[in-house]
C-alpha positions in Angstrom: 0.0 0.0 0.0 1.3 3.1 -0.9 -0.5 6.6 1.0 0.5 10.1 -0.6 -0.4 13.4 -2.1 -0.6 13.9 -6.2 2.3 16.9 -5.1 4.6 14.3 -4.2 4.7 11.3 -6.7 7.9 12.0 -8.5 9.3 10.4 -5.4 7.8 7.5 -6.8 9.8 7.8 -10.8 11.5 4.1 -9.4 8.6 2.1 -9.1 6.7 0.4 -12.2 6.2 3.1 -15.1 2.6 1.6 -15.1 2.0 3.0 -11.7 3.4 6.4 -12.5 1.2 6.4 -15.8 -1.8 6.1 -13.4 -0.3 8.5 -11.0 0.2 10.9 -13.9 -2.9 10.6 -15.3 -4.4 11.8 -11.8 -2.4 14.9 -11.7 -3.1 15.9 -15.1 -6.3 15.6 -15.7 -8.9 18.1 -15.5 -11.8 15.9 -13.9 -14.3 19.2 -14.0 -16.3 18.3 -17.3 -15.8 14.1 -16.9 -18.5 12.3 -15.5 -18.9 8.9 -14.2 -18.0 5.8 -16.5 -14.6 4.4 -17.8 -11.6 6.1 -19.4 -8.7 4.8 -21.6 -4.9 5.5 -21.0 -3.6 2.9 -22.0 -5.4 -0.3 -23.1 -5.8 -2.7 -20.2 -2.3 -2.2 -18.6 -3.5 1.0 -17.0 -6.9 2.4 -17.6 -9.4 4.1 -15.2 -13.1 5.0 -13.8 -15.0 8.0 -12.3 -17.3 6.9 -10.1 -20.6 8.9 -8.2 -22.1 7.5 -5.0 -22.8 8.2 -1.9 -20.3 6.7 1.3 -21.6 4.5 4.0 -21.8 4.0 7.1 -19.8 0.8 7.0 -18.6 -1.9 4.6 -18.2 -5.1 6.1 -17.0 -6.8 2.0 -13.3 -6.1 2.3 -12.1 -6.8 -1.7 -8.8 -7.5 -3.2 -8.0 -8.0 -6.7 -5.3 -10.3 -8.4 -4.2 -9.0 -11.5 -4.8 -5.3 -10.8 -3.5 -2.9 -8.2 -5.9 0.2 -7.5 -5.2 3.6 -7.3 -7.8 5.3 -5.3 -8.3 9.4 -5.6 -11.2 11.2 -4.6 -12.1 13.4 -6.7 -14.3 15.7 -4.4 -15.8 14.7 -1.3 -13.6 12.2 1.2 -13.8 9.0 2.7 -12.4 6.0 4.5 -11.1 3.2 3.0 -10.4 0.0 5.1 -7.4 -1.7 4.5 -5.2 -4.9 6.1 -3.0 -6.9 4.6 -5.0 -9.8 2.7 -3.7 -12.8 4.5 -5.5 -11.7 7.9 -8.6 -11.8 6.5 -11.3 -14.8 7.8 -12.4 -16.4 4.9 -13.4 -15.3 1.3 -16.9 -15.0 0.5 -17.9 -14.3 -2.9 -15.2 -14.5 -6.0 -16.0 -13.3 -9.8 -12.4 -13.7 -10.9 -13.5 -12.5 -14.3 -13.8 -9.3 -12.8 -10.7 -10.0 -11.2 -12.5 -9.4 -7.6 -12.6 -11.6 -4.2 -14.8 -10.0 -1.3 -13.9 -11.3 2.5 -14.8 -11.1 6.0 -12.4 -9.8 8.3 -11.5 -6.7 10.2 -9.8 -3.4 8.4 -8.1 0.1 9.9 -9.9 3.0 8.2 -7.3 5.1 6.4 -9.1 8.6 5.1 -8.8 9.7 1.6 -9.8 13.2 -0.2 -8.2 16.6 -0.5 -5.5 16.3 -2.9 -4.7 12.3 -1.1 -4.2 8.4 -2.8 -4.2 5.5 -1.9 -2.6 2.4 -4.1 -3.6 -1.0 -3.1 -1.8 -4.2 -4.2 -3.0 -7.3 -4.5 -1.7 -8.1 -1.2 -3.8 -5.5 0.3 -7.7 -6.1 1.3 -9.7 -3.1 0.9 -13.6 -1.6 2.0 -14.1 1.3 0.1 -16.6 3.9 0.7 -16.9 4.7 4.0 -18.0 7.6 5.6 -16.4 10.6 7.5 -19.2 12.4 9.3 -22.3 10.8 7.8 -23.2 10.0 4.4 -22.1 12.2 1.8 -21.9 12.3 -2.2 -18.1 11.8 -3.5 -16.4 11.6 -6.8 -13.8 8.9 -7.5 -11.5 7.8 -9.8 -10.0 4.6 -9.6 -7.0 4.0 -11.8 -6.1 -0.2 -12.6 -2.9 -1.1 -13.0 -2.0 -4.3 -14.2 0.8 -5.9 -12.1 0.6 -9.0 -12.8 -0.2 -9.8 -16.6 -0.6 -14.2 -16.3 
């Protein structure tokens, strides 16, 4: 898992181009005029979504993915994302890996998200998006995949 600001993710030049494609395409992209649904940058190696909801009060599905690591920006609004590391989850509940998503049971530490703040989450790293700060509230998101492991 990798926690940061947009203003900061030249730091990251070392890691996996892919990732800094992603990171990139965050801080360069005007998200004023974009509304929700899916956007190409670059095939299915990296490519992205805006999504529109409101948070929730709690969400008890931790998910992970396998092939895909997530990079999670709010576009406006904020909220808590639950994350542990994978293996200390209970037991895996649903699967649709063509989707390339597992949902579990087990228990996650709220890490907040929003103002200018991303999160990227690994395969190893469960995740329960959508949580709220002080009550429900509408947010913006865009959620960047990147492929990390191409089997």
């Amino acid at each position: 898992m990798i926690y940061g600001t947009l203003e900061h993710l030249e730091r990251y030049a070392q890691l996996d181009p892919n990732l800094i494609k992603g990171l990139r395409f965050l801080r360069d992209t005007d998200f004023t005029n974009i509304g929700a649904g899916d956007l190409e940058i670059d095939g299915k190696t990296v490519y992205a979504f805006v999504q529109e909801y409101d948070t929730k009060e709690t969400n008890d599905r931790p998910e992970a993915h396998r092939r895909y690591a997530d990079i999670q920006y709010l576009i406006e609004g904020e909220e808590y994302i639950g994350v542990a590391p994978l293996e200390t989850m209970d037991e895996e509940v649903e699967a649709h890996p063509e989707r390339d998503i597992w949902f579990y049971h087990g228990a996650t530490e709220p890490v907040r998200i929003g103002k200018g703040r991303f999160l990227v989450l690994f395969p190893e790293d469960a995740h329960a998006p959508c949580i709220a700060v002080n009550g429900p509230a509408p947010v913006r998101k865009c959620v960047v995949k990147v492929l990390v492991d191409p089997v």
